[in-house]
N, C-alpha and C positions, 0 to 999 in steps of 0.2 A: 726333608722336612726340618726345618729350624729350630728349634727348641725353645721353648717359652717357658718362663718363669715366672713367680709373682712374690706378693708378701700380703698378709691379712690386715687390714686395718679397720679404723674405725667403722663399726656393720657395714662394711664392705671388705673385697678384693680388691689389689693393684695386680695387673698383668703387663709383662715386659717380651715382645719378641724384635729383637734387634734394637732399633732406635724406637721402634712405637710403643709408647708405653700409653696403658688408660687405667681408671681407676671409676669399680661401678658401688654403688654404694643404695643402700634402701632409704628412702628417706623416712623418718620418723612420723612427719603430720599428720601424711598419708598413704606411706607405704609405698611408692612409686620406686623404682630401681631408677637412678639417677647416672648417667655415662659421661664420663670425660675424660679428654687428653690430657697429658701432661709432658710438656718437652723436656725431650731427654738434653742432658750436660753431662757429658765426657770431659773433663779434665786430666792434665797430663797425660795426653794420648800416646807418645810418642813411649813415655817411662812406663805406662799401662802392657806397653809389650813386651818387657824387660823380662824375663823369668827369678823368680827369685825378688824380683822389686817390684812387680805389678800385683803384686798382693794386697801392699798398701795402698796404693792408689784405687785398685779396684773397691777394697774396705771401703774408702772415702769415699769413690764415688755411691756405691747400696747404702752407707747411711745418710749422704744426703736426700739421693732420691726418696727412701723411708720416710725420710723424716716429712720433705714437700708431699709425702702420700697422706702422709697420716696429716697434716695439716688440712690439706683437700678434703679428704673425708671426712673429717670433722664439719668444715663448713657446709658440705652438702646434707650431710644427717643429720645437722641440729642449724640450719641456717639462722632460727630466731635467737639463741643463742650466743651470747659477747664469746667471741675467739682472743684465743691469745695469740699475743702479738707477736714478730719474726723477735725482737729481744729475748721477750719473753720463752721464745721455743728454745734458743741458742742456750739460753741458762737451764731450764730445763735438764736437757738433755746433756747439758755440761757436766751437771752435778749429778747426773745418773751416768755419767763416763764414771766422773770421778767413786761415785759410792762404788761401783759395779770392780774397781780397780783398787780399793780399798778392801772389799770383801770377798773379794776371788781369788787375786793378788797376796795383797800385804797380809793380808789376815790368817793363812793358811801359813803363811810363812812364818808368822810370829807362833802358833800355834804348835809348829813343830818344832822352832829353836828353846823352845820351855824344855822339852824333853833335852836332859842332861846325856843320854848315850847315844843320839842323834843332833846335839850342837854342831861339834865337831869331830864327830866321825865319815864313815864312806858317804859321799858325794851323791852315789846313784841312790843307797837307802835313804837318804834324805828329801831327795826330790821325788823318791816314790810314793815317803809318808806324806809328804805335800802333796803331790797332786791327789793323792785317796781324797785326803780332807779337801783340795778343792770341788773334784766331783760331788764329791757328798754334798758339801757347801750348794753348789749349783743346781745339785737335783734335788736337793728339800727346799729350794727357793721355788722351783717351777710345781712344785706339789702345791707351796702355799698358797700363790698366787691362781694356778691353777681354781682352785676352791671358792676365787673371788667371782662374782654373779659375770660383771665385764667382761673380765681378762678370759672368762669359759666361751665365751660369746668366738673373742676374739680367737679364740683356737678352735671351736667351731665352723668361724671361716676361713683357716686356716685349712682345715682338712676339706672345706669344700673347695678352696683352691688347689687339694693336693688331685682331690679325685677328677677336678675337669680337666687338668693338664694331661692327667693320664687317659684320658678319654680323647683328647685332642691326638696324643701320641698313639694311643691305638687306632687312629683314621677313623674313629664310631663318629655316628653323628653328636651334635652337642648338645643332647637333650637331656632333664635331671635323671631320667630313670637310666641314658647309661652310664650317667656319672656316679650313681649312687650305689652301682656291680663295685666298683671300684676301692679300695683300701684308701687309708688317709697318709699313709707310711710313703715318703720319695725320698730315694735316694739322694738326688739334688738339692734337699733340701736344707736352709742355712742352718737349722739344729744340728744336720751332721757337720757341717763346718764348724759349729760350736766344740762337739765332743772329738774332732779333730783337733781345733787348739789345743783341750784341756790335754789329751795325748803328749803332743809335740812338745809343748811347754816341759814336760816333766824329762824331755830327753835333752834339749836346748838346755835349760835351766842346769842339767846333770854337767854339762860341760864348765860352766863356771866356778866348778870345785865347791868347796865347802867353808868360806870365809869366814869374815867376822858379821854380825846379824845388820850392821848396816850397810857395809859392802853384799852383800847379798838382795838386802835389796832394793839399791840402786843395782845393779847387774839384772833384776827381775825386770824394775821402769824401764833399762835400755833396748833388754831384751826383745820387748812385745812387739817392736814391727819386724822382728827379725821371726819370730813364730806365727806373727800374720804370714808373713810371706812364704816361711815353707811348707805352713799348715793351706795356704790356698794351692802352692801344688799341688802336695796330696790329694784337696780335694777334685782338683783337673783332673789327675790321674785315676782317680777313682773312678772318675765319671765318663772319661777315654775307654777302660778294661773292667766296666762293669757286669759284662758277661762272662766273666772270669771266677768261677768260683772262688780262687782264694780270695778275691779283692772283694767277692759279697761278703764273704765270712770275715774281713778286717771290717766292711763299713757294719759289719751289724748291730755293733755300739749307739750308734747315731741313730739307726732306724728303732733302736730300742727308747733312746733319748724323745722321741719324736712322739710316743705313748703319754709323754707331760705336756707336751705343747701343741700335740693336735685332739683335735674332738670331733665324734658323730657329727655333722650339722643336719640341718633340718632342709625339706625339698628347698624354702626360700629362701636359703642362705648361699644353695647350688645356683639356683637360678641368677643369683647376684654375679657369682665367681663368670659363668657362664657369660653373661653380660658383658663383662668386664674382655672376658679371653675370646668372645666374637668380635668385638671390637681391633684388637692387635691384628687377629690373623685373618677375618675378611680384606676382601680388596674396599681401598680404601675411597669415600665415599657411600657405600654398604654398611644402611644401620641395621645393626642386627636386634633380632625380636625381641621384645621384653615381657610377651607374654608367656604366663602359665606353659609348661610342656608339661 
């Protein structure tokens, strides 16, 4: 069985197994669950195989796809609605690169070169107090946010695409009440690749010594595809000897992380995820049901 995956967006799920990706969505007017394809783009395929460098390429291609999800479900859930435009999405999402690297990044960094017995001292205790502050930083972000009416929605169906995957992976049939036996918590899920980076960075970053606060960091800017990329092996590897107890016990960070960005959903929020994940792993031409289970 192939492994399928997705990501929550707007009152819907995207589900991805191999090339077939769809994306089901509830519509607003009148509540109808909404299904479509969306063609997969694989770029640099050839450097996507590369170990060690298909990290970034693989990054590039999950926020693109993301980003066309979250576009799509937008237009199906609010069709009477003015959408923004592909500029408009590109700057967006630019200036939340940029804040997000700004406040995770640089800011932690500055935070700890204040302290006068951690300027320039040991190397490792430096990047340790940093990365504290950056988790911290990251997980009072996902609290705030959390709290917002939307963004709960969207972690809502978030956990109801954790629990139909796991339904899908147990062979049950795909119906809400056995998805609803099911935890919101996967291991495969991008929040653990999230509290993977934060990890990584603090041992990568250790390597660059202990400079002066601007070569620092520019060596953090340089750094970041370099901790994409051995933060996504880790995450392969985790997901290779996951029946390995030590390897549960390292990812149980992430599974813990996963308690800010996923949430209980409600039956129609399953039913959506559902939708969405009949559509990838039926044979194709087989619409799958969209009513009530």
């Amino acid at each position: 069985m192939p492994p399928v995956g997705g990501q929550a967006v707007i009152e819907g799920v995207m589900m991805q197994n191999g090339g077939r990706i769809a994306v089901a969505v509830r519509r607003e007017s009148d509540g109808k669950i909404i299904v479509r394809d969306l063609p997969a783009r694989v770029r640099f395929k050839r450097l996507g195989e590369i170990p060690f460098i298909r990290g970034l390429f693989r990054l590039f291609d999950m926020l693109s796809l993301g980003i066309r999800a979250l576009n799509l479900s937008t237009k199906l859930a609010f069709p009477e609605e003015e959408q923004l435009g592909k500029g408009g999405t590109i700057l967006t999402f630019s200036l939340a690169i940029i804040i997000a690297v700004g406040g995770f990044v640089i800011l932690p960094l500055y935070l700890t070169n204040i302290v006068p017995g951690l300027r320039m001292g040991n190397s490792v205790l430096f990047n340790l107090v940093e990365g504290l502050i950056r988790i911290t930083f990251f997980s009072l972000y996902l609290v705030i946010i959390s709290r917002m009416k939307d963004i709960h929605r969207v972690f809502q169906y978030h956990g109801a695409e954790h629990k139909s995957v796991y339904t899908y992976e147990a062979g049950e049939e795909l119906t809400v009440t056995n998805a609803q036996k099911h935890i919101t918590l996967h291991p495969r899920c991008g929040t653990a690749f999230l509290m993977i980076v934060l990890v990584i960075s603090i041992l990568i970053f250790s390597l660059a010594g202990n400079p002066t606060l601007w070569l620092k960091t520019l060596t953090r800017i340089l750094l970041i595809p370099v901790v994409a990329g051995v933060s996504y092996e880790a995450l392969r590897f985790s997901g290779k000897h996951y029946h390995h107890g030590w390897v549960r016990l390292l990812t149980k960070p992430g599974l813990w992380l996963q308690r800010l960005t996923t949430a209980e959903p409600s039956d129609d929020m399953v039913e959506v995820a559902i939708a969405s994940l009949k559509r990838v792993t039926e044979s194709p031409g087989v619409s799958p049901s969209l009513k009530p289970q």
